[in-house]
N, C-alpha and C positions, 0 to 999 in steps of 0.2 A: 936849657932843654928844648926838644924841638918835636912837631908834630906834623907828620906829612900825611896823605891817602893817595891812592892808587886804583881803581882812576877816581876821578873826583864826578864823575857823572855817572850813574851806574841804573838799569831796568828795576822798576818796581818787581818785588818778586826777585830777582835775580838772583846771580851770586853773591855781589856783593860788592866791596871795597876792600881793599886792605890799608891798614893804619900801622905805619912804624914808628914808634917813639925811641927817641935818642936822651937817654937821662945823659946832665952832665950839671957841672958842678959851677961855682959862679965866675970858674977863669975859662970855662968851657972845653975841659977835662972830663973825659964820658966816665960814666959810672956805671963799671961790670960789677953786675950779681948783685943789682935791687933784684928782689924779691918778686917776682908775677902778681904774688897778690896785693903787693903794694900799689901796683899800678892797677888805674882800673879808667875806662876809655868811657865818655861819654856821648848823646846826639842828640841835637833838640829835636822837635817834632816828634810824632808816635808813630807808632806800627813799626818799629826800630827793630831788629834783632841785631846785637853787639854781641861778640863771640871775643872774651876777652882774653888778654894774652895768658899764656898757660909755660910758660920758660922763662927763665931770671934774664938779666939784659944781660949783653953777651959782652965780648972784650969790646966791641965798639957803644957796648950801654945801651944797646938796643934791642928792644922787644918787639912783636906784633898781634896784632888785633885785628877781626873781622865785620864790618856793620853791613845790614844788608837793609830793606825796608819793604814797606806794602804799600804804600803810602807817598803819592806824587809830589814831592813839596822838596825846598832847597833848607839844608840841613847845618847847623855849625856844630863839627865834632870837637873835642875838647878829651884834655886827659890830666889825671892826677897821679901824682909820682910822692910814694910817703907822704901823704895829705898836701903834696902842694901843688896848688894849680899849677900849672904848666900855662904860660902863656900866651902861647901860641896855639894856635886853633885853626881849623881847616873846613874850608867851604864844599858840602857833598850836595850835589843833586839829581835827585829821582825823578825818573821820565817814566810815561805809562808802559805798562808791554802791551802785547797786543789785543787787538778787538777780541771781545769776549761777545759769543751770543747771547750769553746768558743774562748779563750783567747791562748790555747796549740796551737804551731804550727807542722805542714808536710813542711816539703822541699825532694824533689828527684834533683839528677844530675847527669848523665844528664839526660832531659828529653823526648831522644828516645836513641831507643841503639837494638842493631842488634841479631835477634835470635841466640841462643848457646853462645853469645858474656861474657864479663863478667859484663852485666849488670850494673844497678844501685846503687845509696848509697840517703839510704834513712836516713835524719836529721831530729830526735824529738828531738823539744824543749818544756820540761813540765813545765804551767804557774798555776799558780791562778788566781781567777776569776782578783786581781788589777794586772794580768802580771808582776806578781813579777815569777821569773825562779824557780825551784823547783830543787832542786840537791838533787841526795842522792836518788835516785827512783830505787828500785832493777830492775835487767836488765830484769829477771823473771816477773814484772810487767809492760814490756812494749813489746805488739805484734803487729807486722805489721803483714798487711791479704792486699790481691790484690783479684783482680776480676780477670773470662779469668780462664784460662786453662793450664796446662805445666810448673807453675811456679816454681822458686826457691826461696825461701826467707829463709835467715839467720839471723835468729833473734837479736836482740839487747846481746851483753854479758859483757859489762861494766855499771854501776849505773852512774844515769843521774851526768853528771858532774857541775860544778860550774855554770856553765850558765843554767844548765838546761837539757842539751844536751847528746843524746845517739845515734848511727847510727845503721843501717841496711842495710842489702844490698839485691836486687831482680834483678834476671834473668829469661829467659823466651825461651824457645823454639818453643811460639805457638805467628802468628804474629797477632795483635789488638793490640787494646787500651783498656790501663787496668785501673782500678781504683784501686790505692793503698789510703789505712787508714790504723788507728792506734789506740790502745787501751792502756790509762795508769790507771795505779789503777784500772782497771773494766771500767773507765769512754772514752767514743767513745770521739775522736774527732771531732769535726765538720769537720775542714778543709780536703780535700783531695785533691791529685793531679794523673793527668790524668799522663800513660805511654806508649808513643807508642811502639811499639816492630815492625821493619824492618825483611824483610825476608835474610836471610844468605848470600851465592854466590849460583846461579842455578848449581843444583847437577842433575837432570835429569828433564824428559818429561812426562807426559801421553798425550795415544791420543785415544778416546772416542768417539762413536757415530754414530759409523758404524752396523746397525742390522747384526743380524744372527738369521737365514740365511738371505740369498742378493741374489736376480737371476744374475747373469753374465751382465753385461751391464748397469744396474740400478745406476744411480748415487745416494750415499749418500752425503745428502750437506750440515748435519752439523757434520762433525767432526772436533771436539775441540783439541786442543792443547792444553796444558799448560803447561807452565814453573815449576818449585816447584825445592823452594831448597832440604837441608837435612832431614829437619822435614817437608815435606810432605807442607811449606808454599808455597802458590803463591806466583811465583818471581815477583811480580807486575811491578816493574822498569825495568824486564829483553828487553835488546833495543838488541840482539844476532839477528845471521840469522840460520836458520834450513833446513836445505835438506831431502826432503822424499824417500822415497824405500818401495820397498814389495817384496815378493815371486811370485807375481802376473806379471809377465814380460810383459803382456797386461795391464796393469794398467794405468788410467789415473791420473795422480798423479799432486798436484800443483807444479809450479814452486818454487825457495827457494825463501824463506821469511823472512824478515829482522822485527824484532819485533818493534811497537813504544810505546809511551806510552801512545797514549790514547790503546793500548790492556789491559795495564795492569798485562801483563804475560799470555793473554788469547786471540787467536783467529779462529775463524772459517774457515774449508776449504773444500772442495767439494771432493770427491774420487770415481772412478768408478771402480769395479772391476771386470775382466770378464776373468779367467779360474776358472774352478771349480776347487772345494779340499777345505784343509785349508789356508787360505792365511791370512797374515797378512802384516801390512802398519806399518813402523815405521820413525821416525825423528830423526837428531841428529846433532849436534852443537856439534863439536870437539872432546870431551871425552864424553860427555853429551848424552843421548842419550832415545828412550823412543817408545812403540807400543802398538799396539792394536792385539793382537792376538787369533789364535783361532776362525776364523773367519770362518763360513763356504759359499761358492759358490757354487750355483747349476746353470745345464745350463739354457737359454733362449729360448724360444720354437723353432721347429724343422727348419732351413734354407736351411740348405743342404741337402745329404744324399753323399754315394759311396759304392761301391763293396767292403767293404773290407775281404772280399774272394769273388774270381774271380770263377764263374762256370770254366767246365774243359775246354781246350780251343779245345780240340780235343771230337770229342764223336762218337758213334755209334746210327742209328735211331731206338726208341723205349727201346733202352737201357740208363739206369738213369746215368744223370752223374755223374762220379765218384767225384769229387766235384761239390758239393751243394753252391751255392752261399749263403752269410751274407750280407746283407745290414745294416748297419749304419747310423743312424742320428744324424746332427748334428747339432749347434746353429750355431749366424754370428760369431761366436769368435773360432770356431773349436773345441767347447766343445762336448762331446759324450753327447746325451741328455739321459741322466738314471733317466730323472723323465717322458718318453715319452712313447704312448702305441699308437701314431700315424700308422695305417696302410699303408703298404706297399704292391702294385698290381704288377707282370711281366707279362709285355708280349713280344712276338717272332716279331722281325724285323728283315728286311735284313739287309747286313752292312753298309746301308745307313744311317741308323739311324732312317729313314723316312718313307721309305714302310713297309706295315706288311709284314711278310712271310707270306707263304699260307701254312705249314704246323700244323702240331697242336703237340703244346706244352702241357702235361701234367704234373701234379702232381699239389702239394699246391701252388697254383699262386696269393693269396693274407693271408695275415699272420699281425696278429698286434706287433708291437716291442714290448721287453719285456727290461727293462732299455736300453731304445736307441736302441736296435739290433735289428733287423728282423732276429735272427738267427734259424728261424725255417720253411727256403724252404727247404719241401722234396720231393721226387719223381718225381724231375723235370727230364723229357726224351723230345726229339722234332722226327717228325717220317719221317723228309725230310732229303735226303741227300741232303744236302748243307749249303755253311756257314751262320751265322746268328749272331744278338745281342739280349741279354735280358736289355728291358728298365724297370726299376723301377720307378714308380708313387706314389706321394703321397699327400694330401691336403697338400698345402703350398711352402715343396722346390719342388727348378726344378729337372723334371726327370733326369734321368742319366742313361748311356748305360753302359753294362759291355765289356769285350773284344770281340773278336770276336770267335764265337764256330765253327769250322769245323766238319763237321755230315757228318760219313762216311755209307756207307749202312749196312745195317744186310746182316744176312746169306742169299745166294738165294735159293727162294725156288719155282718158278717158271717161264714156260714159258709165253711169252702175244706175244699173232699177232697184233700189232699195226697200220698195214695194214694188211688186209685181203684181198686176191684174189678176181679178179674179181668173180660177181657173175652167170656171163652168161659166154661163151666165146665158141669158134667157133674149131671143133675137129681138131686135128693137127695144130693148131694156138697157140701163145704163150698167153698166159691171158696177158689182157690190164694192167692190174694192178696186178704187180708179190708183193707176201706176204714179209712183213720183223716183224722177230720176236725178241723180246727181252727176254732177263734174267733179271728179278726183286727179289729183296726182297719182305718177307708178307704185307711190305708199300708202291709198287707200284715204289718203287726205282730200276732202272736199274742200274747193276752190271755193271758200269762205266769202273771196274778193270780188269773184266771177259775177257781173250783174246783166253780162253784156248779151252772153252767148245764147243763143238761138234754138232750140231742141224741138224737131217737127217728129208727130209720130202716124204713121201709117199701118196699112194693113203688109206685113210681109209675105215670105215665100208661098208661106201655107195659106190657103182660103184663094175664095174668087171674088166677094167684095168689098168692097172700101168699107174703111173705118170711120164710123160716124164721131160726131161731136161738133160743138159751137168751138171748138179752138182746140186746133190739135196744133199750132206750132204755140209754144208761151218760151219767155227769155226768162233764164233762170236768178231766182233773187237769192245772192249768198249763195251763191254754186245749186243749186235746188232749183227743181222745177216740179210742181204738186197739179196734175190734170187731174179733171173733172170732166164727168156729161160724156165720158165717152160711152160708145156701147156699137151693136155689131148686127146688122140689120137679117144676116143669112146663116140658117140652121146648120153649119158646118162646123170640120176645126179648121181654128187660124193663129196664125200669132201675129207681134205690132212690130214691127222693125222703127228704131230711135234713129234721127239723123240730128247731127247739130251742126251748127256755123255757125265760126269765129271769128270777128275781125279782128285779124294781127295782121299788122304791117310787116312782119321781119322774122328773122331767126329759124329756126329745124323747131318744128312743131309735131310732135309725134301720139298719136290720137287714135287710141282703139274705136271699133266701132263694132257693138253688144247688140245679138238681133235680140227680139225677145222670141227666145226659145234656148237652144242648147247652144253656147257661146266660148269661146276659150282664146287666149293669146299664144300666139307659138314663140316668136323670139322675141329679140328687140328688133329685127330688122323689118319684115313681116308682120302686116295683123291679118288675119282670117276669121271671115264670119261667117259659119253655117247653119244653115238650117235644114229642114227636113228633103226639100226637091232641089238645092243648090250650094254652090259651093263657091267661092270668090276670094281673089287675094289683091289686097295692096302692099304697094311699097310705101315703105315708112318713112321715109323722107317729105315733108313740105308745110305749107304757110296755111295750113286751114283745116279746117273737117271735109274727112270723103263724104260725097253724100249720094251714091247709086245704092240700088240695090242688086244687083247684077250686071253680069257683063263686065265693061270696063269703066272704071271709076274714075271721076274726074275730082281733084283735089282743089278745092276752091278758096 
């Protein structure tokens, strides 16, 4: 008897095989019309389904049977005819069918692994839908693909081996959790598995959060920090201490700070900065290091102010100082405020600080700053001899004095009876009250320096005799000249006409001349002295005191 299959290699799952048996007898004479259920068809291995024959063997003694299986493995079929083995036997074997989603596995290991690191190895195992392994799968038709960003995946380059099995390997620069899958034959895998990706070692800082511009003073309270390694990850676990700095040498800056983990790699800190310019704030942890720059500070509004330029400290009265004072403003941090148009008022004090002076200060005496500066007083002159300070006033800071100015007198340019003779007085008796005359400047300043000049007094226009006394010319001490012993020998009225001389060598010397009686100045060019019976003029040009009393005046 004889046992054949068709085909002898047939799909897991499939159709199947077909098995014909030929009963025959021991001269090898077939034998029609054994029985179907005498024969009955055997197959090692499991997951078998044999469909046995169902019709008695025919005139050639032959029947058939179907085995099919689930189950990848090489088979020996076998059959019995009226209890007796059958001899012969037949070699079947099952090949997987195709890739099953369902069934195919993903494995990664490990399953976290560190940025830049050498990653993972990923293990496909290709199944059929009965998890029968699939070998023999071009390496070409199997692709790993990850989720995320930054990845490296090296694809599969060996055909699925005996088991099934083919590897890949994925790295990753960008830190998440990624999803790797897999594609065999075209057909997706169901399974996938998750990859976390850890951040590297902390390679540097940022520090974020500070506007620009910032006025001087103004705290920003959320500047961030953050760790990050090589590729730009948050060092999430970084547990490091960091020390802050700036260019800002006023800077209120946080104490160091040891990182924990609930930060994360990230925390917030407060920074106040207050000199103006470009300032920047950075942090750093040993090599590591990291800022914020480019920062710009402007000042805070006006606190202070000062002189910085000092009017001159010496002057002359109604002549401008040769230096013009600058005032300056500033913030509470000593920043120059150059975003400030705040004005700025002088006025004349004595050196007390406190009194006003009583002379009068001229020129531009209130000015608005132009970036911070009030550098635009001009023609400041003061028209008193004597010393003084310039206080500067302004909404907001406190005033502030400058040094002290000594103001020396101008030129002199006339005489003044600052007592005047009695106005009655008894003939040949000395006047109650003897004249004393001073040398002034055109400001009313007495020529303090004056020790030289000469001051004669006579009887002028009015009267017919001479002015008595033991010294009617005396040279003035400290611009002052104090007579005595005069007096007026004839029962009339009269008055004293003043003459002085000066010896100057040089220069436009311009010189009133005060009769004693009714006296006045007409211009600068011209001085006029009149009195009751005459009237006289000089030119105001030259090197001395007129000294006529009428007619024409000679300039000596």
């Amino acid at each position: 008897s004889t046992l054949t299959i068709a085909p002898s290699t047939i799909t897991a799952g499939g159709a199947g095989t077909t098995a014909t048996i030929t009963a025959k007898d021991a001269y090898g004479n077939p034998i029609p019309g054994v029985l179907a259920a005498n024969i009955v068809v055997a197959s090692t291995g499991t997951n078998n389904t044999i469909t046995q024959p169902s019709v008695n063997t025919d005139a050639n003694g032959q029947t058939t049977a179907t085995i099919s299986s689930t189950l990848v493995e090489a088979k020996t079929i076998s059959v019995t005819i009226n209890a007796t083995p059958i001899t012969q036997t037949a070699a079947l074997t099952i090949t997987p069918a195709v890739v099953s989603a369902a069934t195919s596995t993903l494995a990664i290991a490990p399953s976290t692994i560190t940025a830049g690191g050498t990653g993972t190895t990923v293990t496909i195992t290709a199944k059929d839908q009965y998890s029968n392994v699939i070998p023999g799968i071009a390496a070409a038709n199997v692709v790993v693909a990850s989720t995320g960003t930054n990845n490296t995946i090296t694809q599969p380059t060996l055909v699925t081996d005996s088991l099934g099995q083919t590897t890949a390997t994925i790295s990753s620069t960008k830190t998440e959790v990624k999803t790797i899958s897999v594609t065999i034959n075209a057909t997706a895998i169901t399974q996938t598995q998750a990859l976390t990706v850890n951040p590297a070692v902390v390679d540097y800082f940022t520090v974020t959060g500070i506007p620009s511009p910032i006025v001087a003073g103004t705290p920003a309270p959320a500047v961030v920090v953050t760790a990050l390694d090589q590729y730009s990850n948050v060092k999430t676990d970084y547990l490091g201490t960091i020390v802050f700095s700036s260019n800002d040498t006023q800077a209120t800056l946080p104490s160091n700070y040891t990182f924990i983990g609930g930060d994360s790699g990230v925390h917030t800190f407060s920074v106040t900065l207050k000199t103006t310019g470009t300032r920047s704030v950075a942090v750093e942890s040993g090599i590591e290091t990291g800022q914020q720059s480019g920062i710009t500070v402007n000042a805070a509004t006006p606190a202070t102010m000062s002189f910085t330029t000092q009017p001159s400290s010496t002057a002359t009265a109604a002549v401008n100082f040769v230096s013009q004072p600058v005032v300056t403003l500033y913030d509470t941090y000593n920043n120059v405020c150059t975003n400030s148009t705040l004005g700025v008022t002088l006025a004349v004090y004595q050196t007390d600080g406190t009194t006003p002076a009583t002379g009068t200060l001229n020129g531009t005496l209130s000015v608005s700053a132009v970036a911070g500066v009030a550098a635009t007083f001009t023609g400041l002159n003061y028209t008193k001899a004597e010393s003084i300070i310039l206080k500067a006033t302004a909404t907001g800071p406190a005033p502030v004095n400058s040094n002290i100015i000594v103001v020396a007198t101008n030129t002199p340019t006339k005489l003044v009876i600052i007592t005047q003779p009695s106005s009655t007085a008894v003939a040949g008796v000395n006047f109650v009250q003897q004249p004393v005359l001073v040398v002034q400047d055109n400001y009313n300043n007495t020529i303090t320096s004056d020790n030289a000049t000469q001051i004669t007094l006579s009887r002028g226009a009015t009267g017919t005799d001479a002015l008595q006394g033991a010294t009617l010319t005396l040279p003035v001490i400290a611009g002052i000249a104090t007579f005595s012993g005069l007096s007026y020998n004839k029962a009339e009225t009269m008055n004293i006409l003043a003459t002085a001389e000066a010896n100057t060598s040089s220069g436009s010397l311009k010189l009133n001349i005060y009769n004693v009686g009714t006296y006045y100045m007409d211009d600068d060019k011209y001085i006029s002295v009149k009195s009751t019976n005459s009237q006289v003029y000089v030119g105001g040009s030259g090197d001395g005191w007129a000294s006529q009393e009428s007619g024409n005046f000679t300039l000596s």
